[in-house]
N, C-alpha and C positions, 0 to 999 in steps of 0.2 A: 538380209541380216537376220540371225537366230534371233528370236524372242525370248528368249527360257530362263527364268529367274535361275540362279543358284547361289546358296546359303553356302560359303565360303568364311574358315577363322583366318581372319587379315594374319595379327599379332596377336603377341601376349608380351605387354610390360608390367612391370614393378612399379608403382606410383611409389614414387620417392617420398615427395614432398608431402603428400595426404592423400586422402579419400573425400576431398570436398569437389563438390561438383565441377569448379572450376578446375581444380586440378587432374578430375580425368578428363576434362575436354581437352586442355591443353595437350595432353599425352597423344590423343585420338586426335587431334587438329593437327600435331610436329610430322604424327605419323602418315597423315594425308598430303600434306606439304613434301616430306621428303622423299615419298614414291608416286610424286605428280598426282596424285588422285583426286578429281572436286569433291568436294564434299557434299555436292551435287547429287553424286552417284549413290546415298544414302537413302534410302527409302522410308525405312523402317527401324525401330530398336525396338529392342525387347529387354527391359529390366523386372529384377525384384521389388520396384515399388520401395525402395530405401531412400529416405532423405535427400541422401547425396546424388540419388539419381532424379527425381522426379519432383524436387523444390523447387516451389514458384517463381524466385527471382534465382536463386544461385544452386538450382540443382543443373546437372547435368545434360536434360533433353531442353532446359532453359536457355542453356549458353547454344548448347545445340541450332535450336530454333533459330538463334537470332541470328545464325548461318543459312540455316535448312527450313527455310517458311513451313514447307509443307510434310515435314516427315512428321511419318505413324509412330505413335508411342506405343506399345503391345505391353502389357503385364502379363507374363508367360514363363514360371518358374517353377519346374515341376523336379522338383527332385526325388530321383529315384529310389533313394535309402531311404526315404521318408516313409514312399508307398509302403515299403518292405517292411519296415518296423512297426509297422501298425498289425501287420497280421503273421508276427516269427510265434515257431512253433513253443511251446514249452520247456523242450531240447537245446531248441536254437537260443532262447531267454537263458537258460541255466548256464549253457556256453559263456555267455555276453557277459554272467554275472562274475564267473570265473574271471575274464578278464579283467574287469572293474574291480574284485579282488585284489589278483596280482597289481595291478598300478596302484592301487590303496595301499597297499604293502612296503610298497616302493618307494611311492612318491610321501607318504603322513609322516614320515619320519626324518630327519635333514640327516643323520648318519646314514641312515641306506641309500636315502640319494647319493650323498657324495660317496657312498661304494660301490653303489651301482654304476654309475657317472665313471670311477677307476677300472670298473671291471670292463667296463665298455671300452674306455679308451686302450685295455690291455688288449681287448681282443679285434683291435683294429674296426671297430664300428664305424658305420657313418654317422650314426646317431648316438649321444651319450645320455639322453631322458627319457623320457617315456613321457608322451602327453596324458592330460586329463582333459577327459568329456566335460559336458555342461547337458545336466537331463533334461537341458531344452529342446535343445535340436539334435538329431538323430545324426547331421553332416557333421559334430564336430567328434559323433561315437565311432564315425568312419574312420574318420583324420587318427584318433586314437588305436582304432583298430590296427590300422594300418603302419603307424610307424610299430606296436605292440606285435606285430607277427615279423618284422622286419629284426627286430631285437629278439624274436622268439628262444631261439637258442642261447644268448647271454642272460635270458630273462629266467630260463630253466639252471642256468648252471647258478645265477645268484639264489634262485628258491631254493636248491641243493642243501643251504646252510639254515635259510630261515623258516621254511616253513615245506617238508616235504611230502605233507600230505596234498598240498596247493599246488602242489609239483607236478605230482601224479594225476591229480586229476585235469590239467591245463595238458596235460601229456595224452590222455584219455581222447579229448574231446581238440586237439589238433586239426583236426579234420573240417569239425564244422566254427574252427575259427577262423581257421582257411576260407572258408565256404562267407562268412559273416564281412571278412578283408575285403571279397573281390566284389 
């Protein structure tokens, strides 16, 4: 018989009903149940150390346990944009700030939004908003990044009217906002 651990992602579901500990066990226990698997075969978790996962009575590795006597609880959450944002270039900052520009532009105003929101839906977008950061954490500059280079080209043709100097320079620096998305 192989011995050889491997680190395999089961699923990914959508927790309907919440984010409270019990309700991702239940999500993760339906899931074991309907592809036969004990829950036996759990070893180990590895969470961010959130409420919802690591609360005494009703988090997560709680309801867990009272299945799995013996699984490992690991705290192990490194995220990568995190590393990165601690040491971006001066270039790469100025880029970031253009960004946060443009969606300031965008989103402070409820007229631009709902024209931006119009211009999107004309040009067949998936997306009709632009998110906004939180200068907390670095993952939600991502989240922002990311749908903002997805809209890149509706986001150019709305600056077109409002502000074209904001234009020109998010036009400039394309490259390393590209570079910032991925």
């Amino acid at each position: 018989m192989n011995q050889e651990i491997f680190e395999e992602l089961l699923f990914a579901r959508t927790l309907i009903t919440g984010t409270k500990g019990e309700s991702i066990f239940h999500v993760l226990n339906y899931y074991f149940i309907e592809k036969a698997i004990p829950l036996s075969n759990i070893i180990s978790v590895a969470t961010d150390r959130a409420p919802a996962m690591v609360g005494r009575y009703r988090g997560f590795i709680s309801y867990l346990k009272q299945n799995v006597s013996g699984v490992l609880e690991i705290h192990c959450v490194i995220h990568r944009q995190h590393l990165v944002a601690k040491n971006l270039s001066v270039r790469l900052h100025e880029s970031l700030h253009l960004v946060i520009d443009a969606v300031n532009r965008i989103r402070s105003n409820a007229l631009n939004t709902r024209l931006f929101a119009q211009l999107c839906e004309e040009n067949d977008e998936h997306f009709h908003q632009l998110l906004l950061h939180t200068e907390v954490r670095w993952l939600s500059k991502g989240l922002c990044l990311t749908r903002f280079f997805a809209l890149f080209g509706t986001i150019l043709e709305f600056l077109d009217t409002k502000d074209k100097i904001l234009k020109q320079n998010l036009m400039k620096r394309k490259t390393d906002i590209v570079y910032l998305t991925d």
